[in-house]
C-alpha positions in Angstrom: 57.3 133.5 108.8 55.5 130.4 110.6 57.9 127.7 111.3 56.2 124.5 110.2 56.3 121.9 113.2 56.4 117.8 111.8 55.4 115.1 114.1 58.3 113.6 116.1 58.6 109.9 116.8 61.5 109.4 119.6 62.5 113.1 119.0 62.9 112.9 115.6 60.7 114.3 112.5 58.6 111.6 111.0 57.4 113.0 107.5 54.4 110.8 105.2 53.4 111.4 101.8 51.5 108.3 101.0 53.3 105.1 101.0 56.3 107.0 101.5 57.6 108.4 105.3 61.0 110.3 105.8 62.5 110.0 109.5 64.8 111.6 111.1 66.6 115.4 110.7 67.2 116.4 106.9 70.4 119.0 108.8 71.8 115.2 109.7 74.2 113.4 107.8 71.6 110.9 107.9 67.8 110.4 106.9 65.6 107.1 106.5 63.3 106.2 103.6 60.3 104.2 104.4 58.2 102.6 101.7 55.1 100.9 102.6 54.6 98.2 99.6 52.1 96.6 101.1 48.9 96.7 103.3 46.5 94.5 105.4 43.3 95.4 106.6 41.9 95.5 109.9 38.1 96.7 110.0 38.5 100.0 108.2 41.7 100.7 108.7 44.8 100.1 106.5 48.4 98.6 108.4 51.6 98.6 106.2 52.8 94.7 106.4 55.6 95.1 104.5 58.2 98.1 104.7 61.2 98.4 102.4 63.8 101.0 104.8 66.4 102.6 103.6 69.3 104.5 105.2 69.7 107.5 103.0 73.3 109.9 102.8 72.3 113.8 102.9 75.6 114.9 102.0 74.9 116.5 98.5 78.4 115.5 97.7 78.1 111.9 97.8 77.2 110.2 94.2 73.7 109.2 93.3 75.0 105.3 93.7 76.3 105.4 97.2 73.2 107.8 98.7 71.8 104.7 99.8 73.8 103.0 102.8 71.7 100.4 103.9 67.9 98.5 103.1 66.3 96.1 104.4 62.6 94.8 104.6 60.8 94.6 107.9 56.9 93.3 108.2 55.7 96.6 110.3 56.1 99.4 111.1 57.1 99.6 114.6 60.2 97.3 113.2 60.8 99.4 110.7 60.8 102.6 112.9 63.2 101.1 115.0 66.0 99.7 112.9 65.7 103.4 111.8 66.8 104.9 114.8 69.6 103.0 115.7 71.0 103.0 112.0 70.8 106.7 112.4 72.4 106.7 115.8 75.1 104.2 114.3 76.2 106.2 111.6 75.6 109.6 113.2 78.3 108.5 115.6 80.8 107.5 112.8 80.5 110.6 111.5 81.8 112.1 114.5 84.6 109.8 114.8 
């Protein structure tokens, strides 16, 4: 069987299904949800200027209100990515507490 290999941002996978990007390990008690709600354009290319993130639970235990830890709005990408990572580092080492 082929393993399937994502893309990794700051060894992590970073997963994108249209305006919709997963990062971070699904086996982690912790995942982000980015939604890109809006775009600019520059020449031909689209750039997501306004991304709703959200700190998702992966513990199938937890109830569907408290999945989501944490949101916030951030106006690119690059932003976005990294209050992702340290939100998963923060609460990945809580867990271990």
């Amino acid at each position: 069987m082929e393993e399937k290999k994502f893309f990794m941002y700051k060894n992590r996978p970073l997963v994108r299904k249209e305006n919709v990007m997963y990062y971070g390990d699904i086996g982690e008690d912790y995942v982000c949800m980015l939604t890109i709600e809006s775009f600019d354009e520059l020449k031909d290319i689209k750039i997501g200027n306004k991304i709703f993130l959200q700190l998702i639970s992966t513990d199938p235990n937890v109830s569907t209100q408290d999945v989501v830890v944490k949101h916030t709005v951030k106006d690119n990408l690059y932003d976005a990515l990294d209050i992702a990572g340290i939100w998963i580092e923060r609460y990945k080492k809580r867990a271990t507490i």
